[in-house]
ROSE-4610 file (N, C-alpha, C; in Angstrom, 1 decimal, always signed):
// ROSE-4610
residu = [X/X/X/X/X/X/X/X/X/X/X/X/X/X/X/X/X/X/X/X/X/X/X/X/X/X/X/X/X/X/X/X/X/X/X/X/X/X/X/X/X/X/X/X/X/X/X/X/X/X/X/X/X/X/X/X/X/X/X/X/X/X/X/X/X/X/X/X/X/X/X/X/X/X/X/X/X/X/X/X/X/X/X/X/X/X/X/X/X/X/X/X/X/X/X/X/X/X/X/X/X/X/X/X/X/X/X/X/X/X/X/X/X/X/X/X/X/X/X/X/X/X/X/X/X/X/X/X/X/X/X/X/X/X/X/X/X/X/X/X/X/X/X/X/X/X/X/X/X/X/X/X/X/X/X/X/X/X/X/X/X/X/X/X/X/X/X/X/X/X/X/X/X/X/X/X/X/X/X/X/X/X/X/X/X/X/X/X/X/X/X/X/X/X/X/X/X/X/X/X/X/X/X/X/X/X/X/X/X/X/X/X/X/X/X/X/X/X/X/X/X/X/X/X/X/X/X/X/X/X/X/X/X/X/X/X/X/X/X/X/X/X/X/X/X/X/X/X/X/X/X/X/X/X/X/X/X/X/X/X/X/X/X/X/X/X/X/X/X/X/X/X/X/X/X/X/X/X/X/X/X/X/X/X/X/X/X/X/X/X/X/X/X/X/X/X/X/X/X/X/X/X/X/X/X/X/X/X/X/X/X/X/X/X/X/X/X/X/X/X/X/X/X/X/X/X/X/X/X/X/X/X/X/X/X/X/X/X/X/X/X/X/X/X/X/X/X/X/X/X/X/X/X/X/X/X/X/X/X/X/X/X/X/X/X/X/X/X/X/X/X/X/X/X/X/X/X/X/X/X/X/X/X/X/X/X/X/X/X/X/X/X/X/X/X/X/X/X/X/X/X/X/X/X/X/X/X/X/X/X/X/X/X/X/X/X/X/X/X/X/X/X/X/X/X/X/X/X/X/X/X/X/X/X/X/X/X/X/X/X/X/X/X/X/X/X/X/X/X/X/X/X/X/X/X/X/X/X/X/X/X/X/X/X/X/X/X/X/X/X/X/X/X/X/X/X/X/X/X/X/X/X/X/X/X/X/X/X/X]
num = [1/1/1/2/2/2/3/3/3/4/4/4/5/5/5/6/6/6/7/7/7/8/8/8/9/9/9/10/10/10/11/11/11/12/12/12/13/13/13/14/14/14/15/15/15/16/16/16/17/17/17/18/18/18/19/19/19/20/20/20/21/21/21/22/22/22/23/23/23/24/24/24/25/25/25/26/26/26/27/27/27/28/28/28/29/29/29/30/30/30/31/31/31/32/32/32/33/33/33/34/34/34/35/35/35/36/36/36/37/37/37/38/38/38/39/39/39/40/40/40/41/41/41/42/42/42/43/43/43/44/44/44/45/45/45/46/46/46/47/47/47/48/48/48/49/49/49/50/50/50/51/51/51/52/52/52/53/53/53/54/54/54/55/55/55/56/56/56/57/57/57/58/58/58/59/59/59/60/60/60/61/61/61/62/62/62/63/63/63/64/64/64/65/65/65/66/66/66/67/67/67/68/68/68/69/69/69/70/70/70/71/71/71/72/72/72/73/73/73/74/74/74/75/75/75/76/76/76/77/77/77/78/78/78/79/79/79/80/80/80/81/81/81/82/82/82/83/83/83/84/84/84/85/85/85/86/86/86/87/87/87/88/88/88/89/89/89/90/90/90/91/91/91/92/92/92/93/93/93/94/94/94/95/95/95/96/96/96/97/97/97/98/98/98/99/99/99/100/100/100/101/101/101/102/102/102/103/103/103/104/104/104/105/105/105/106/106/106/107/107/107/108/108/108/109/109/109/110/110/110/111/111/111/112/112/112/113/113/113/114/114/114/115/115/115/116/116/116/117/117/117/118/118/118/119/119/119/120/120/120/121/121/121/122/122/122/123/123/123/124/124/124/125/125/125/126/126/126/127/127/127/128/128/128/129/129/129/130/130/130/131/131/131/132/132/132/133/133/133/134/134/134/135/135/135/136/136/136/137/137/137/138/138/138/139/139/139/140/140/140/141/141/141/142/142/142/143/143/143/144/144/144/145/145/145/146/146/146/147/147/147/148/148/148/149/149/149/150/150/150/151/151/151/152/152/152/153/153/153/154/154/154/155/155/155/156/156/156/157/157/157/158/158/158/159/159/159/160/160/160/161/161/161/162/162/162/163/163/163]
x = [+92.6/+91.2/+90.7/+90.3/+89.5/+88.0/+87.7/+86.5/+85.6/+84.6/+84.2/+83.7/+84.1/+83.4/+82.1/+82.2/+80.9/+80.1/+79.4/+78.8/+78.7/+79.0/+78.8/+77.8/+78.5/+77.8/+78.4/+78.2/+79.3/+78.9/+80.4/+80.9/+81.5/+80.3/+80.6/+81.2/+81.5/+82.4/+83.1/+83.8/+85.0/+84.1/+84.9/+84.1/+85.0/+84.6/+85.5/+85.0/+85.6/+85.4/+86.3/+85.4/+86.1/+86.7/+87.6/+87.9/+89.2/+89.4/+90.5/+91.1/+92.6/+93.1/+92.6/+91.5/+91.4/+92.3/+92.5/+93.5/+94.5/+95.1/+96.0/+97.4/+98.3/+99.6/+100.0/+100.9/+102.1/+103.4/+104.0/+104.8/+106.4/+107.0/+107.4/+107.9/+108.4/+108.2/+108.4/+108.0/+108.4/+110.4/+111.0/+112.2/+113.0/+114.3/+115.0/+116.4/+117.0/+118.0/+118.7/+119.6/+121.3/+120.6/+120.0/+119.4/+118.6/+117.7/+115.8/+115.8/+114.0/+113.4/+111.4/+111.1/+109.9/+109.3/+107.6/+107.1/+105.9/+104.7/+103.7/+102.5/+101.2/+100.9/+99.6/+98.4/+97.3/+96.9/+96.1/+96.0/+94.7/+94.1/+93.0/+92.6/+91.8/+91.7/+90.1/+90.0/+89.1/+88.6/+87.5/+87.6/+86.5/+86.9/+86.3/+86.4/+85.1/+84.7/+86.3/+87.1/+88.1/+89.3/+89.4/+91.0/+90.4/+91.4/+91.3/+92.6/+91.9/+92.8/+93.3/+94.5/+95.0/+95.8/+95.7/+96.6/+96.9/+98.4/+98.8/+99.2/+99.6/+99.3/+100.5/+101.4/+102.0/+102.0/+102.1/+102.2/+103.4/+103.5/+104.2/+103.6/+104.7/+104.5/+105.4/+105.1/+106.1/+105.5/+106.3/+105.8/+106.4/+105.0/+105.4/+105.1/+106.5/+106.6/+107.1/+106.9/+107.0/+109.0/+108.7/+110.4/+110.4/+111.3/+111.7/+111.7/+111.4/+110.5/+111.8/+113.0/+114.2/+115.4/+116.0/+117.2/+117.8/+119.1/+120.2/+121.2/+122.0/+123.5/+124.2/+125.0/+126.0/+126.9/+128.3/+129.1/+130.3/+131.5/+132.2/+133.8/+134.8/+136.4/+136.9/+137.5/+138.6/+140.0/+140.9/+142.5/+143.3/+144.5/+145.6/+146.3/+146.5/+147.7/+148.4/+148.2/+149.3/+149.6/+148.6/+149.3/+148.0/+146.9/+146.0/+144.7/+143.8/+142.6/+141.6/+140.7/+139.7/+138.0/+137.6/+135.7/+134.9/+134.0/+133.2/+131.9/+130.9/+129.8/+128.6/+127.6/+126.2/+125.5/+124.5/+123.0/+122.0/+121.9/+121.1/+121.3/+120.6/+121.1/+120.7/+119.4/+118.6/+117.9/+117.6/+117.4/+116.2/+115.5/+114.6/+115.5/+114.5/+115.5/+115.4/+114.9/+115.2/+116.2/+116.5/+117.0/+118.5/+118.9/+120.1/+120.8/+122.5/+123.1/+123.9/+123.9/+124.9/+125.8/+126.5/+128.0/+129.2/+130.4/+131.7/+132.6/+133.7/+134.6/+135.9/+136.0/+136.8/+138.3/+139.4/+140.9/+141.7/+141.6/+141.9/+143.5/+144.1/+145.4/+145.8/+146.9/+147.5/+149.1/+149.5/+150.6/+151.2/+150.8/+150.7/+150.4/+150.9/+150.2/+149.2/+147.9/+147.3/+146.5/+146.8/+146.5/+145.3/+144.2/+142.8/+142.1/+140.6/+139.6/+138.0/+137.8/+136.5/+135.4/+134.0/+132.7/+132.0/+131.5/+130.9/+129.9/+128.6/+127.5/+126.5/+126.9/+126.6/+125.6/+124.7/+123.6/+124.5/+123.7/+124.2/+123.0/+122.8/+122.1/+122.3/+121.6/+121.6/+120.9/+121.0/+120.5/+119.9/+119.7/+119.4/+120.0/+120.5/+120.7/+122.4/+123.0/+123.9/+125.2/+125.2/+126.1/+126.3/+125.0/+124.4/+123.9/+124.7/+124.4/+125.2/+124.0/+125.0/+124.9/+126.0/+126.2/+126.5/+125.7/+126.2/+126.3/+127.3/+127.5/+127.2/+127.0/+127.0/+127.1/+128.1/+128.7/+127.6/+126.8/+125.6/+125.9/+127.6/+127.9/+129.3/+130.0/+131.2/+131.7/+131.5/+132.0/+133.6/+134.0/+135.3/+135.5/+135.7/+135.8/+136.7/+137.8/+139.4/+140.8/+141.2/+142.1/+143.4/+144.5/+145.4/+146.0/+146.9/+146.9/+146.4/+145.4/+145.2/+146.0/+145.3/+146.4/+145.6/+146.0/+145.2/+144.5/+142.8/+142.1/+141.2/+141.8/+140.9/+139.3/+138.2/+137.3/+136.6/+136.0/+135.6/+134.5/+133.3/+132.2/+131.8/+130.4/+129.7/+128.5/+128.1/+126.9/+126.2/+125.9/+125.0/+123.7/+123.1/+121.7/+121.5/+120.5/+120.5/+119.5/+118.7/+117.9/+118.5]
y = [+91.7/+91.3/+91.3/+90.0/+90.0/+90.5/+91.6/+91.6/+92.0/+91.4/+91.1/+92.6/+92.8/+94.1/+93.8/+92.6/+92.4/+91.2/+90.8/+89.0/+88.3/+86.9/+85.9/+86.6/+86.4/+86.7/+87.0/+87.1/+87.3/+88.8/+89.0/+90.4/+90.3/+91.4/+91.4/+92.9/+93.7/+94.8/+95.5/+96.1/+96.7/+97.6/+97.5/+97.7/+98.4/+99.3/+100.1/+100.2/+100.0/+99.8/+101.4/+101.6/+102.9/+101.5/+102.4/+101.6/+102.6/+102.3/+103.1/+102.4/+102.7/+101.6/+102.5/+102.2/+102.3/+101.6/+102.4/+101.7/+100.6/+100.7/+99.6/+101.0/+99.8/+100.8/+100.5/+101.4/+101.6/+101.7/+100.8/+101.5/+101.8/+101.3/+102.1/+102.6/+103.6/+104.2/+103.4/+103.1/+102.0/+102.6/+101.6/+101.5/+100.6/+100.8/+99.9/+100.0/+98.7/+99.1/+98.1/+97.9/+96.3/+95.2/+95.2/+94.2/+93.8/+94.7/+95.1/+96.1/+95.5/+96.3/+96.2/+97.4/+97.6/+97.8/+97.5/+97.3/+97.2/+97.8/+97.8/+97.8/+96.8/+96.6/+96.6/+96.8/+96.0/+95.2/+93.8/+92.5/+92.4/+92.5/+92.1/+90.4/+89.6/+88.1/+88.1/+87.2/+87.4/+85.7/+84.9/+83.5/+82.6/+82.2/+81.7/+80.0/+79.8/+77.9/+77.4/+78.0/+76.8/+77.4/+79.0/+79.0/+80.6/+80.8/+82.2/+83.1/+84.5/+85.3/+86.6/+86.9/+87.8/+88.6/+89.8/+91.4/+92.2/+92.4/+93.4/+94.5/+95.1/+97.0/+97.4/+97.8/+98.5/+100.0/+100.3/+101.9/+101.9/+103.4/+104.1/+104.6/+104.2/+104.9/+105.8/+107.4/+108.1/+109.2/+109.1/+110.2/+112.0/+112.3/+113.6/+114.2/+115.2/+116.3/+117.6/+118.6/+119.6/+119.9/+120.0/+119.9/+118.9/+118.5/+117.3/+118.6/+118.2/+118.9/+119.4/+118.7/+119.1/+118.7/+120.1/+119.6/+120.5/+120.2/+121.4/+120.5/+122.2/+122.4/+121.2/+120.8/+119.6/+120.8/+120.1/+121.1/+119.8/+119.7/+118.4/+119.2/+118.6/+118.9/+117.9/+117.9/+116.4/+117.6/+116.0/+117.0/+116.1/+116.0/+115.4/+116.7/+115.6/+116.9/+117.5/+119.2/+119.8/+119.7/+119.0/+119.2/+120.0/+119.3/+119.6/+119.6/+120.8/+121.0/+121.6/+121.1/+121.2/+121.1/+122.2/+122.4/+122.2/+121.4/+121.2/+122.0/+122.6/+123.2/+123.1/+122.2/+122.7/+122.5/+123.6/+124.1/+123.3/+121.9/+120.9/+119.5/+118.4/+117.2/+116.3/+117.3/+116.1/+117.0/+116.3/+116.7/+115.9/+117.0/+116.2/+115.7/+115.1/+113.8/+115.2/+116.5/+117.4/+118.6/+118.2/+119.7/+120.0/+121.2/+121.6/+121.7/+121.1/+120.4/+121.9/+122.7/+123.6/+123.5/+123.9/+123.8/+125.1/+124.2/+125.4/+124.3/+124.1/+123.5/+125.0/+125.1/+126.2/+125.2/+125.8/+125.4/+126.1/+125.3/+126.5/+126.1/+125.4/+124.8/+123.9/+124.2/+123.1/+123.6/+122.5/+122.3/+120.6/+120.4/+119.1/+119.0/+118.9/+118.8/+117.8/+118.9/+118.2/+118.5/+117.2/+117.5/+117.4/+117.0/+117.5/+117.1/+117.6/+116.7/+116.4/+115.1/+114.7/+114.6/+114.5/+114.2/+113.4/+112.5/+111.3/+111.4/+111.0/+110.7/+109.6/+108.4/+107.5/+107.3/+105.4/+105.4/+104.1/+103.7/+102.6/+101.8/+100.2/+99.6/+99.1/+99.0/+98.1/+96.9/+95.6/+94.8/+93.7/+93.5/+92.5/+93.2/+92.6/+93.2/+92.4/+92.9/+92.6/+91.9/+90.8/+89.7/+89.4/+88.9/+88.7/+90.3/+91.4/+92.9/+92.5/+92.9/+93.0/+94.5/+95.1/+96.8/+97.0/+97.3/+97.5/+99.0/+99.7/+100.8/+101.0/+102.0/+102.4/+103.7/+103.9/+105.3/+105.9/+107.2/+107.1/+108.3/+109.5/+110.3/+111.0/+111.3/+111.9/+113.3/+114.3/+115.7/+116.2/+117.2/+117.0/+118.4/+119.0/+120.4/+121.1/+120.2/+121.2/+120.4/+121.5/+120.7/+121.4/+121.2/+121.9/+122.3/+123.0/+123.1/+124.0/+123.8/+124.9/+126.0/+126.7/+127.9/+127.7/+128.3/+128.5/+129.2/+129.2/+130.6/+130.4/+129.5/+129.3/+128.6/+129.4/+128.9/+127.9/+127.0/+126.2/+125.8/+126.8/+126.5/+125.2/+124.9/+123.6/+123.7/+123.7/+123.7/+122.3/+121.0/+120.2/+120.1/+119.6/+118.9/+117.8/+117.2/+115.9/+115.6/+116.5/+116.0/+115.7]
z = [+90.5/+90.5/+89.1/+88.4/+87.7/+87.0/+86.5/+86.3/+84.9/+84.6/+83.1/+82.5/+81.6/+80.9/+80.6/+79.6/+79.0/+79.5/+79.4/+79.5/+78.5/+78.7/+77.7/+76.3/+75.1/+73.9/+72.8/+71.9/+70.6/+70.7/+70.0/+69.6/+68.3/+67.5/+66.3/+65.7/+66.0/+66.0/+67.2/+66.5/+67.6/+68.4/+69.9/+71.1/+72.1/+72.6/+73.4/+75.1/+76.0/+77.1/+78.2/+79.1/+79.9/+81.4/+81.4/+82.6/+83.0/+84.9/+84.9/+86.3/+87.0/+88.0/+89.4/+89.9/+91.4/+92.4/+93.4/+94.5/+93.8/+93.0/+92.3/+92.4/+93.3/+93.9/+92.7/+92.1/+91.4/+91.8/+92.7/+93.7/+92.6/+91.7/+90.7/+89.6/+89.1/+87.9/+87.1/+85.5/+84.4/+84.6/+84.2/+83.7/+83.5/+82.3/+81.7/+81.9/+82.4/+82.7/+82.1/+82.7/+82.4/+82.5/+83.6/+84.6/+85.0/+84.8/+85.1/+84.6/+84.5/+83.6/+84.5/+85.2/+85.6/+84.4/+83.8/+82.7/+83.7/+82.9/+83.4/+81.6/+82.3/+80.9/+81.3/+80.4/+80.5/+79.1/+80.4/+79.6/+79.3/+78.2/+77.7/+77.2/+77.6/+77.2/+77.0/+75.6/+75.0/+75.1/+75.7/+76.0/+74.9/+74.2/+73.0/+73.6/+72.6/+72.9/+72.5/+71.5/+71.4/+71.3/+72.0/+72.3/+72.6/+73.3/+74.3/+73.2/+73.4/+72.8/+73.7/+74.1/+74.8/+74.0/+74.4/+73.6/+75.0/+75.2/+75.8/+75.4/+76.2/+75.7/+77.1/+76.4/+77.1/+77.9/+79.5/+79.2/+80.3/+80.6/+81.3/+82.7/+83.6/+84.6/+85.1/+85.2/+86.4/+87.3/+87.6/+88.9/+88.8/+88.6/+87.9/+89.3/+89.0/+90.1/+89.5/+90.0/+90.0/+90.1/+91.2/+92.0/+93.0/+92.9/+94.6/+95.8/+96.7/+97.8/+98.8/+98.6/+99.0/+98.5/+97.8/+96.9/+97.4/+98.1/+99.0/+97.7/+97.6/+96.5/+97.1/+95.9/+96.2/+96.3/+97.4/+97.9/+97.9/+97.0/+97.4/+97.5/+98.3/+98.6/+98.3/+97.1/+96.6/+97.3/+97.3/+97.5/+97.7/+97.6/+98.5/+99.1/+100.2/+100.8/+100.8/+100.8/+100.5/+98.9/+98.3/+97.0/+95.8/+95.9/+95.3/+96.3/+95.7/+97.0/+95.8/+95.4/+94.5/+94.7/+94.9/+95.1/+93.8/+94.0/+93.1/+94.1/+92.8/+93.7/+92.4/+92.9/+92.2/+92.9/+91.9/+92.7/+92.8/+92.7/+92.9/+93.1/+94.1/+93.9/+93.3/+93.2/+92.2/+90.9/+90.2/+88.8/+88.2/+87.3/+86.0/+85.0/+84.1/+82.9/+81.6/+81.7/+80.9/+81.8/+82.7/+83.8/+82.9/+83.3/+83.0/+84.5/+84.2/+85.7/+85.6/+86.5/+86.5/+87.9/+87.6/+88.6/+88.1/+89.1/+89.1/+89.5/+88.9/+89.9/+90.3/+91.7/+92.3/+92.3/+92.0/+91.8/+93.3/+94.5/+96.0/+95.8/+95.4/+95.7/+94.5/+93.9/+92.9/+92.7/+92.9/+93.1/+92.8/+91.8/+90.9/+89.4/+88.4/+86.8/+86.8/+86.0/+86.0/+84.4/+83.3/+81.8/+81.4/+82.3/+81.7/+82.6/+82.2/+83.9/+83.1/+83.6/+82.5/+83.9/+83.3/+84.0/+83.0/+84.1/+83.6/+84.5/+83.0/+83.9/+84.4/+85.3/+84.7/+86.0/+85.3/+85.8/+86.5/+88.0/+88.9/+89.3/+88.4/+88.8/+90.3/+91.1/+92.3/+92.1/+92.2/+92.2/+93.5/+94.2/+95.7/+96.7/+97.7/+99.1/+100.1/+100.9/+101.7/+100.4/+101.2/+100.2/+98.6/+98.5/+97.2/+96.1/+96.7/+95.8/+94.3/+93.9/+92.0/+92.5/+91.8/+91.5/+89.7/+88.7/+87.5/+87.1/+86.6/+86.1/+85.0/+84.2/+82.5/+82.7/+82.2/+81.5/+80.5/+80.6/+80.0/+78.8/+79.3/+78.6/+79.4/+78.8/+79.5/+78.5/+79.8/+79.3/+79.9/+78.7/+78.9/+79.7/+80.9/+81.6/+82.0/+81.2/+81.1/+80.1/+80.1/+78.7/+79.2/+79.8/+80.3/+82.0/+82.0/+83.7/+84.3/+85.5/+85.9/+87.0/+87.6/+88.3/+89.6/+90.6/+92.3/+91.8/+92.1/+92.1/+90.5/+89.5/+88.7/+89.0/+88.0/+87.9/+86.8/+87.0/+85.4/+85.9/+84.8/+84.8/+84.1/+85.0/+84.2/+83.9/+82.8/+82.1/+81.6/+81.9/+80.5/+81.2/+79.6/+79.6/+79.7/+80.4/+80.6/+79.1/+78.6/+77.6/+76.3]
């Protein structure tokens, strides 16, 4: 919805206007990605006898929370049979863009060499729906959480920051 701050007339110094978004959904947060990019702006247009002048203004949108309202511990069992049986375990599934990701990976069974183990943390665009899905990845950081073989019964803690 269009609506006038001022009425027809010259404006001869800088002028400042209150204004703020009633009922205007934000439905989501600004972001930049591979593929898309949500952007949110306000447009100011200024309409002169012989040519109109517009200035946008970028801002941000997010949705500030406290904590997500339900985050149960990630609990995961990688393995092959009989040969390797490995628990990963952290205390959250979801995270702030400053949180610290803490974890453990538990060693129940090995019986296979194995010369190091990396984590990657990456971001997954989704793009459209059914058929026509783009899926884009980007690797955003990869930590390295063992250098060597491990034993049955070893523990390897995990510590990073997302900030």
């Amino acid at each position: 919805m269009v609506r006038d701050l001022e009425p027809p007339g010259a404006l001869a110094d800088n002028a400042s206007y209150p204004f703020e978004f009633r009922r205007v959904e934000k439905q989501f947060e600004s972001y930049s990605g591979i593929m898309v990019r949500v952007r949110y702006f306000v447009q100011v247009t200024i309409a002169r006898k012989y040519a109109k002048v517009t200035k946008e203004e970028q801002f941000l949108v997010l949705a500030l929370q406290e904590e997500p309202p339900l985050n149960p511990p990630i609990n995961l069992e990688v393995g092959i049979e009989e040969c390797l049986h490995i628990e990963f375990e952290f205390s959250a599934s979801k995270f702030h863009l400053k949180d610290c990701i803490v974890g453990k990976v538990n060693f129940n069974l090995v019986r296979i060499k194995i010369k190091q183990m990396d984590m990657a943390l990456i971001r997954r665009e989704t793009l459209g729906q059914g058929q026509s899905q783009i899926v884009e990845n980007e690797t955003l950081s990869k930590f390295e959480l063992m250098d060597g073989a491990p034993v049955k019964g070893e523990v390897v803690p995990i510590r990073f920051y997302l900030a």
